[in-house]
C-alpha positions in Angstrom: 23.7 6.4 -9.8 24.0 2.8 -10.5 20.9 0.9 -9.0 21.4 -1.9 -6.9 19.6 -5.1 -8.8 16.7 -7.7 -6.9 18.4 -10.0 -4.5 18.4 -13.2 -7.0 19.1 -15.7 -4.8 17.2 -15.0 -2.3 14.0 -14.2 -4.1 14.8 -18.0 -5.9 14.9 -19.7 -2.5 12.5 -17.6 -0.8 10.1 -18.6 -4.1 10.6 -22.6 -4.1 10.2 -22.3 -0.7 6.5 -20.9 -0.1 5.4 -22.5 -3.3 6.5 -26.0 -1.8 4.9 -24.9 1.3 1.8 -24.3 -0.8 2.2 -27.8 -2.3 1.3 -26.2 -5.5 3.6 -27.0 -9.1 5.5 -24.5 -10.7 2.6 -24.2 -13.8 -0.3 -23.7 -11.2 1.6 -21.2 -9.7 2.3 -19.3 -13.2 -1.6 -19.9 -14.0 -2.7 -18.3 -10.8 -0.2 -15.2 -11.2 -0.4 -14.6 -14.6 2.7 -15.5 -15.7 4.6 -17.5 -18.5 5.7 -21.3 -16.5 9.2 -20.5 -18.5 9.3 -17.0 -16.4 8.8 -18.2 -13.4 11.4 -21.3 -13.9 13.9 -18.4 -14.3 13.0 -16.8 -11.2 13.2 -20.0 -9.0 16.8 -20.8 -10.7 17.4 -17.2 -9.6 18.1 -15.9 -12.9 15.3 -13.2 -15.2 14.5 -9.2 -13.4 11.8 -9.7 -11.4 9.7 -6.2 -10.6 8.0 -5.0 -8.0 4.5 -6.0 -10.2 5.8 -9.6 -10.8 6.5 -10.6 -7.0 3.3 -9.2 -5.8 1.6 -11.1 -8.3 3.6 -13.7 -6.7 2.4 -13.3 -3.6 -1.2 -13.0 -4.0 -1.0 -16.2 -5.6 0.4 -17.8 -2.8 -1.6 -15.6 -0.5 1.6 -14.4 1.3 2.8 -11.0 1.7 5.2 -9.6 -1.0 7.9 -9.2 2.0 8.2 -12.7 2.3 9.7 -13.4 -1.2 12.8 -11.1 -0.8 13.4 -11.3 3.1 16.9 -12.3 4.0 17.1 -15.2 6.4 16.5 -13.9 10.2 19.4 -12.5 12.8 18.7 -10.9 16.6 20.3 -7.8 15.3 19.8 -6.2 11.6 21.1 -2.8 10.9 19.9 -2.0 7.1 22.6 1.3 6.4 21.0 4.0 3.9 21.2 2.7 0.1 21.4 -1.4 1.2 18.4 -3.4 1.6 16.5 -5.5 -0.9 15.6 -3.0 -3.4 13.0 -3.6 -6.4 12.2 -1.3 -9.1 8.4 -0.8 -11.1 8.2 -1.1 -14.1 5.6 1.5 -14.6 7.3 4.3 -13.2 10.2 5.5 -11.3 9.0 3.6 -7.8 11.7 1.5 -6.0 10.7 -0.2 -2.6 12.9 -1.4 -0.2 12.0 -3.8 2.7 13.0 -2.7 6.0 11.2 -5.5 8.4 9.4 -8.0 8.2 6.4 -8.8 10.9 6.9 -11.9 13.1 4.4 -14.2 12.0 1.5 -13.4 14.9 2.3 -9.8 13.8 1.8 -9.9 9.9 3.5 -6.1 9.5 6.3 -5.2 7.3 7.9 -1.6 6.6 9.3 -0.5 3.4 11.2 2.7 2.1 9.7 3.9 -1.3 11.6 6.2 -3.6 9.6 8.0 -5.9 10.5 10.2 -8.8 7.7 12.3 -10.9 6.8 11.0 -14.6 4.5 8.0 -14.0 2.3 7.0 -11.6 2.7 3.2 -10.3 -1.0 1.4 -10.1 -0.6 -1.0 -7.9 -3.1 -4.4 -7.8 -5.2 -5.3 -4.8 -2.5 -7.6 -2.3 -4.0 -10.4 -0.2 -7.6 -9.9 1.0 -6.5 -7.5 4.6 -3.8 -6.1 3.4 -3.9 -2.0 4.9 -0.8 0.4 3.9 0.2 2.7 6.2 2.1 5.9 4.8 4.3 8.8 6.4 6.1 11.1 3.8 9.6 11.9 5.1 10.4 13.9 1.6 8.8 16.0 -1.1 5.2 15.2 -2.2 3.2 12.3 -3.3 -0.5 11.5 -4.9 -1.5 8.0 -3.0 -4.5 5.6 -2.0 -7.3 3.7 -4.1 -7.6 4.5 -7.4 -10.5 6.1 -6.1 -9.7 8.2 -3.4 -6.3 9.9 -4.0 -4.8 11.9 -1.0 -1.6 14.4 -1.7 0.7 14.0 1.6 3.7 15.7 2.1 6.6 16.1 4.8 5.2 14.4 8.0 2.0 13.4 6.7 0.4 10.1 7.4 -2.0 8.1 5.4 -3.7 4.8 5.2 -5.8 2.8 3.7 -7.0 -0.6 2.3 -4.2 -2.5 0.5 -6.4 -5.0 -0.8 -8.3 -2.2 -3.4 -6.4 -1.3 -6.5 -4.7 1.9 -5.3 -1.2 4.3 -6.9 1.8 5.8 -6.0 2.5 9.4 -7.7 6.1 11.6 -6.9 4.6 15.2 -7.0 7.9 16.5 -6.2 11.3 14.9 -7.2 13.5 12.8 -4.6 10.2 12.0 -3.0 10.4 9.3 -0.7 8.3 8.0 2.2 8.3 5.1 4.7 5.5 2.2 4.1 3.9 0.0 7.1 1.8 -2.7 5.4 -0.5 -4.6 7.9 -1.6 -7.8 7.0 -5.2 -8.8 8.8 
């Protein structure tokens, strides 16, 4: 199965966007994620492979959540059809997440689909200071929570916990997937 790639364009605009609304320059940015100035030039001409890893970085730099860097522009009705949505891969394991809905701003939620596949297990760094994940499996089994304090979930189990801790994603099963609600305090 051919995997859709990162919505480009929209992550470039999205990108130059909240870091002008920042007021911060392209190198301060890089500094405070971690990354090369050159990468993220690529990014905001909405060229390079972002991953799941690099936008979060991202976004704890500019203290926004993740969803707002590949959210689409708004409509009054949005139907997202199984397979479609802006999907980003890890690049530490077979871990895609696709963002369902964003939260209004006085509601600072958004819900994802994650597909998970066994082999690796995806660490995930601390998001903005608040940040809680809220997890209910729909298919197979995962390992999930802080680092910690991993929980195994499966079919119609629900977890959550802080987002803001360093925390992982494990498949237990294959074609595991689950739906994600992450609340931003």
């Amino acid at each position: 199965m051919q995997q859709p790639a990162p919505p480009l364009a929209l992550i470039a605009a999205n990108l130059r966007r909240e870091r002008d609304r920042a007021g911060i320059s392209l190198a301060e940015l890089a500094r405070r994620a971690g990354l090369a100035k050159s990468t993220l030039s690529q990014l905001e001409a909405g060229s390079g492979n972002p991953s799941i890893e690099t936008l979060w970085a991202l976004g704890v730099a500019l203290g926004i959540p993740f969803s707002r860097l590949i959210e689409p522009p708004a409509s009054p009705v949005r139907v997202i059809r199984a397979g479609e949505g802006p999907r980003v891969r890890s690049d530490s394991a077979d871990f895609y997440g696709t963002l369902l809905a964003t939260g209004a701003p006085n509601a600072r939620r958004d819900i994802y689909v994650l597909e998970l596949e066994p082999g690796a297990r995806r660490d995930a760094e601390p998001h903005i200071p608040g940040s809680v994940e809220h997890i209910v499996v729909s298919a197979g089994r995962i390992r999930v929570g802080p680092v910690a304090e991993l929980v195994e979930i499966g079919p119609g189990d629900y977890v959550t916990f802080p987002g803001d801790v360093p925390h992982s994603y494990e498949a237990l099963e294959p074609n595991s997937w689950a739906i994600l609600v992450m609340e931003h305090r």
